[in-house]
Structures are given as structure tokens and as C-alpha cells.
N, C-alpha and C positions, 0 to 999 in steps of 0.2 A: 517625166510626168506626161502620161498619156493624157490629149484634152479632145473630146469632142463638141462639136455647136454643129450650129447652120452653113451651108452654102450658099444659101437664096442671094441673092443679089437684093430682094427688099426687107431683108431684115431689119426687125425696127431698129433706129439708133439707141434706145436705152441698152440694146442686149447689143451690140460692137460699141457700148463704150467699156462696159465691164469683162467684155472680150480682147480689148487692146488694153486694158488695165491688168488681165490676166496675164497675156504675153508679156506683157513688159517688167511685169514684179518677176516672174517665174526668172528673166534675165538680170534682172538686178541678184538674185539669191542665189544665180549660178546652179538654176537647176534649167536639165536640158527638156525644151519646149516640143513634143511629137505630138504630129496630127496629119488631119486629111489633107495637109498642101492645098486647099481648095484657094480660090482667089475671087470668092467673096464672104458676104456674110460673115458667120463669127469666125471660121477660118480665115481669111483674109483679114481682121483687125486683130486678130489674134496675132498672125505672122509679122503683120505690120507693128505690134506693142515690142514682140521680144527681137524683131528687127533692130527697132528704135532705143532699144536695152543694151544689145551688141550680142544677145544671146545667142546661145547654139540649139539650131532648130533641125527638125527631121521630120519631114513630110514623106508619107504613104500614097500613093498612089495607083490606080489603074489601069492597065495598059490599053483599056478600052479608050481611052483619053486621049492616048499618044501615038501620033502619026511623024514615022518614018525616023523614031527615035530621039525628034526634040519638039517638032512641034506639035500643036495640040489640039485634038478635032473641034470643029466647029458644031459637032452635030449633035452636041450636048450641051441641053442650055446648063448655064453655069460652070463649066468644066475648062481643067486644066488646072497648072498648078502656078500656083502665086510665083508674082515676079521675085520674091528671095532668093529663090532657086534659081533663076533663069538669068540673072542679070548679071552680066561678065563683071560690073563692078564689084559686084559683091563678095567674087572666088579669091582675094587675098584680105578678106576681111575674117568676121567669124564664121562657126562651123556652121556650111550649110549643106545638109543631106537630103538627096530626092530616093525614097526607094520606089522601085515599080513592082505590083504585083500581079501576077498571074491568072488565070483561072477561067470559067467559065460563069462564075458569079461573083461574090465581094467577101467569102469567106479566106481568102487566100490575104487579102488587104487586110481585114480583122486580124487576123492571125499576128501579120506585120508589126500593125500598129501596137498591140498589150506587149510582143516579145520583150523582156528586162524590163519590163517597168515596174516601178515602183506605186504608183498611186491614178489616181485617175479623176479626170474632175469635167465637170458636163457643162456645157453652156446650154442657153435655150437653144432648139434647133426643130426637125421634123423629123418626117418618119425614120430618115436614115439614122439619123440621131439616137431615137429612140430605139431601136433596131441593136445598134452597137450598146447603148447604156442597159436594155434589159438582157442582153447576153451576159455581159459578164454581171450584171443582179443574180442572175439564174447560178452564174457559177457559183459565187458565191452559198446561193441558201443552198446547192446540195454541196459544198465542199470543194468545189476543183481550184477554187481562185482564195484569196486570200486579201486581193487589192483593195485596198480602203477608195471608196467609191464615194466622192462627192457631188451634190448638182447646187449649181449656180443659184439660187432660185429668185433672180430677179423679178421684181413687180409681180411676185406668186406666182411664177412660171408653172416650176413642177410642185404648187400645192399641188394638186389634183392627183399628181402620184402618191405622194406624202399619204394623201386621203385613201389612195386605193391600198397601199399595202398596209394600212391600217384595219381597212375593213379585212383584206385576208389574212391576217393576221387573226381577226376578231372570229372571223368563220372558221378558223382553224386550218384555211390554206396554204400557211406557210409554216417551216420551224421554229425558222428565227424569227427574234424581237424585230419588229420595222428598222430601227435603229442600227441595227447589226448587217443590214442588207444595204441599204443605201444612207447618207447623210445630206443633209441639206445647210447650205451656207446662201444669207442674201447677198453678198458681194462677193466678185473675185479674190478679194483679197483676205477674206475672212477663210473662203476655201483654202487656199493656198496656207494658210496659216495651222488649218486644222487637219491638214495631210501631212503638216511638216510635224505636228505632234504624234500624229498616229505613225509614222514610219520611225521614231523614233523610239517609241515605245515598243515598237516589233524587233528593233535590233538586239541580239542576244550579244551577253560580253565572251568575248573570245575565251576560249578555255585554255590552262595552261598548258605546256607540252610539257612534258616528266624528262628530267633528266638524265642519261645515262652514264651510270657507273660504272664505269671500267672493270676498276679492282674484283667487284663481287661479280659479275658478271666471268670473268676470266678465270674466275676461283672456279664457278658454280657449273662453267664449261661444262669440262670432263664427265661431271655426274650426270646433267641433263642431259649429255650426247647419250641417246639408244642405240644399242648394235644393230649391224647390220644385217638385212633381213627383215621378211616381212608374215608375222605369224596371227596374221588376225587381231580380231574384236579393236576397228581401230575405234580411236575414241580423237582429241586433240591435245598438239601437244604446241607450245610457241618458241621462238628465238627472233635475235635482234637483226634486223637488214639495214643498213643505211639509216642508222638510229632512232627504228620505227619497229613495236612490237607488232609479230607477224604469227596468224594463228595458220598450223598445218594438220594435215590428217599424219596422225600417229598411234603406235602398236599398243595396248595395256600390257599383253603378253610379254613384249622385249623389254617395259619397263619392269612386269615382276620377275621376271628373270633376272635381271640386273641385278634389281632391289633381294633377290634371294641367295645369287652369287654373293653380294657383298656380304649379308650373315653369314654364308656359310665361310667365308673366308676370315671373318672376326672371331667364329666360333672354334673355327683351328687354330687362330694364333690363341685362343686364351686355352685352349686345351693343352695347348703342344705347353704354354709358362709353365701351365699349372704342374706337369708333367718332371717339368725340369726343375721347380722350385722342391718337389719330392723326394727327388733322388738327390 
């Protein structure tokens, strides 16, 4: 579960308590917690909830942050990635992953952070925040995503969103219903509740595999095998590999050749009976 929020260091405490309440449920349900690794703000009580859970967490981060491969520039206020990561007690405990990304901007981090995820849920935050949570809105209304996108909406954080895609909605700016683009839950926990429905509801039941039969299969060889040679108008023809039907480019021609041989060969043995039933 992709989560984004704040880094600020003053984020109010109403929005890091429902940010370490997120982390922390996400680790109790044993789903895996990914975000910006930041180490404040709702990142930082976030990492700290599903810390405090035992969860397995995965933090994103940018290599503009990171001086001489561990430690971490000072020359970005708020930056660097929370102690989970960094704190040697923590490497025989639960799973903790730092990834670093690349780039000349923060699209190579984005990228990062949605890769395999399943769901996504917003905390209050700013512009970076915002930034990240209308990328993937946008995927969504023209098709590219699919991820059920929730926001936190404490103390009417994201009304105001709510309100906007309502109105483009109303002006005819967007396709989709408001609803279908973004969701809004007041607590962490109501989120996290209503991404666990929505993923569940996306899972398709496995389809059966078809059995295979020997017997008719080994009958039906012979006939299906086409001679050899290649005479045009190919069309497709299949057989079994490693007991999985496989479709191939194949002749119509050497199959009615086949199919014409074999009349003519029926048509001489009932000539040649009829012949001898005579005399």
C-alpha cells in the first residue's frame, strides 16, 4: 500500500496521529507499508506506527538527499530518511527497505514508489503531496492506472478537493463520476478498510486449466499431423507442448490434400469390394 502525507516537520498533530494510526493498522493486517522514507511529518509517524506494528516497510527516496552513500545532506530542510532504515538495531528485525532514486527531478522516485502496488491512500500534506496524489487521479480519469485512490480527509483536509472535482465533474471536465477518480475516508482506519474492499473486489477467480488426454490426443496425432512441405494460404493450425495448447502458422492446402487423399483412398477400397463382391 502506496501512502503519501507531509514531511514538514510542523505538521499539525491531529494529521501524525491518524498518520501513525495508519502505519500501524497497515502492520497489524500484514500489509506492506511504502512511502517517501521522510523523517518527519506524516512520513515520519507513519514509519514510526508501522514500526511500532513490526511491519514491513519500503521507503523511496532521492539520491539528491544522500551524501557519500549513507549519510544525509543537511541542505535540505526536512530531508533524509527516517531512522527505520538507518538504525543497525533494526536489520535483524522486520523487513526494512530503502530504495534510492535517480534523476534529474522526482519522476524516477514516483515511478518507484506506485511500482506493484496495490492501493493507495493520502494523508494531509503539500504541494509534493499533492503533486503525487493528482498524478496518479489523472491516471486514473484517462485509464493508465487502475489503483483505488484513497485520502485521509481529516478535519476536512481534502474537502476542497472533494468540492473541486465535483464542480469538473459539473462543467463537464472530467469523464468520470467524482467518486471513481478519487475516495475520501475521515480516518485512517476507515481508509485502510475501504482499499481492503476495493482490492478485493478487483481479484478475478483463477480460471481452470483443461485437462489433458492422453488417449484421444494420441488417437488424433496421426490425422492432425500435415505433411511435409509448405504450399501456401497459411491459416493456424495447434498442438500440445509441455501440456499447454500452442497455436502455429499452418498450410490449408496440405491439410486439403490430406483431407482429399484420404477420400480418394476410401473411395478405392469401396470400389475395389464392390468389384469383388460382383464376380
Amino acid at each position: 500500500v502506496v501512502c503519501y502525507g507531509s514531511s514538514s516537520s510542523k505538521t499539525p498533530e491531529k494529521y501524525l496521529m491518524e498518520a501513525r494510526a495508519l502505519g500501524y493498522i497497515l502492520a497489524l493486517r500484514g500489509h506492506v507499508c511504502v512511502n517517501g522514507a521522510g523523517s518527519f511529518g506524516c512520513m515520519a509517524a507513519m514509519n514510526a506506527g508501522a514500526a511500532s506494528g513490526n511491519g514491513h516497510i519500503v521507503g523511496v527516496i532521492h539520491e539528491m538527499w544522500v551524501v557519500d552513500g549513507s549519510d544525509w545532506s543537511a541542505n535540505v530542510v526536512d530531508a533524509g530518511a527516517h531512522d527505520v532504515f538507518t538504525n543497525p538495531a533494526d536489520r535483524d528485525g522486520p523487513i526494512r527497505e530503502l530504495l534510492v532514486a535517480g534523476g534529474d527531478d522526482l519522476q524516477e522516485r514516483k515511478k518507484l514508489l506506485v511500482k506493484d502496488a496495490d492501493a493507495l491512500i493520502v494523508l494531509p500534506g503539500g504541494p509534493g503531496t499533492w503533486d503525487e496524489l493528482w498524478e496518479m487521479a489523472c491516471a486514473r480519469q484517462i485509464g493508465l492506472s487502475n489503483l483505488p485512490i484513497v485520502c485521509v480527509n481529516a478535519d476536512g483536509y481534502y474537502e476542497s478537493f472533494r468540492e473541486m472535482l465535483d464542480r469538473a465533474y459539473k462543467d463537464e471536465l472530467i469523464k468520470l463520476k467524482p467518486h471513481e477518480i478519487l475516495h475520501f475516508e475521515p480516518t485512517a482506519e476507515a481508509a485502510i478498510k475501504w482499499i481492503e474492499l476495493q482490492t478485493s473486489q478487483q481479484q478475478q477467480p483463477a480460471v481452470p486449466k483443461l485437462k489433458r488426454r492422453e488417449s484421444i490426443l494420441s488417437r488424433s496425432a496421426s490425422f492432425m499431423a500435415p505433411p511435409v512441405g509448405n504450399w501456401g494460404f497459411n491459416s493456424t493450425k495447434t498442438r500440445w507442448k509441455n501440456g499447454r495448447l500452442i497455436l502455429e502458422e499452418a498450410s490449408w492446402a496440405r491439410w486439403v490434400l490430406t483431407f482429399a487423399a484420404g477420400i480418394a483412398v476410401g473411395a478405392l477400397a469401396v470400389g475395389q469390394s464392390s468389384r469383388t463382391k460382383s464376380s
